[in-house]
Steps between C-alpha positions, in 0.01 A plus 500: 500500500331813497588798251732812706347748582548823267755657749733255636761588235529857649892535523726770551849503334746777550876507408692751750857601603386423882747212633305210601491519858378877470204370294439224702423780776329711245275256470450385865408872560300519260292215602435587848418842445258392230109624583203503277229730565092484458489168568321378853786261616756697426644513842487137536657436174896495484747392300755266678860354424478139572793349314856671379768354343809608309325764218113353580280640750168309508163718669190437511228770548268369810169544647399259737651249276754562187301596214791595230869355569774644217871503488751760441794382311853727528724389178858674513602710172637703448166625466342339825176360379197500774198321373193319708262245397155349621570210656163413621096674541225416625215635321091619590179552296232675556211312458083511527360159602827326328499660200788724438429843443853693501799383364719326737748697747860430587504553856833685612518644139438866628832507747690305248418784247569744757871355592599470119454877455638595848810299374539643181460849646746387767766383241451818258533709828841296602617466136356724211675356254327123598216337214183363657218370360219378679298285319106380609401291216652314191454600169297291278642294311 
């Protein structure tokens, strides 16, 4: 099985006082107004809902094709905890005659980034009191 990519950990977890059906729509928001700029499909690109059920929304972020799919999981508290998780990737290379010459990519990663700090803003905004951390990589260990 090949190693995971460097990325696909990239999680956000937040505890809030938002009920769970108000983050649930948080969230939804947040993921259809979610745009990335500089980047030369960024029209094309958009992240989609394609599966909801009680306290998990599942998206994927799509091109012609999905390229990133994550969840959104909605825990009841008291404090509501929203967190999201890579669920799967594809990946590209840049390469020279089939030798790799960049490090490899995770496709989608850019509007995934994007929609983890729209929803933290969107949660401080809603409830200033709420803890988020967004976290990209794992420590070493």
């Amino acid at each position: 099985m090949a190693k995971k990519h460097k990325l696909a950990g990239a999680r956000i977890d937040a505890r809030t006082q938002l009920d769970v059906a108000e983050a649930v729509e948080l969230i939804k928001s947040v993921a259809a107004d979610t745009r990335v700029t500089g980047f030369k499909y960024n029209k094309k690109v958009r992240i989609h809902l394609t599966d909801e059920a009680a306290g998990e929304l599942s998206f994927c972020v799509m091109h012609k094709y999905p390229i990133l799919e994550f969840s959104a999981m909605v825990q009841p508290g008291p404090p509501t905890r929203v967190s999201t998780t890579v669920d799967s990737y594809a990946t590209s290379q840049e390469t020279l005659m089939l030798i790799p010459i960049a490090p490899k990519q995770l496709e989608g990663y850019p509007w995934y980034r994007q929609f983890m700090a729209n929803l933290g803003a969107a949660l401080s905004g809603r409830d200033p009191e709420s803890t988020i951390e967004i976290i990209e990589r794992e420590a070493a260990r």
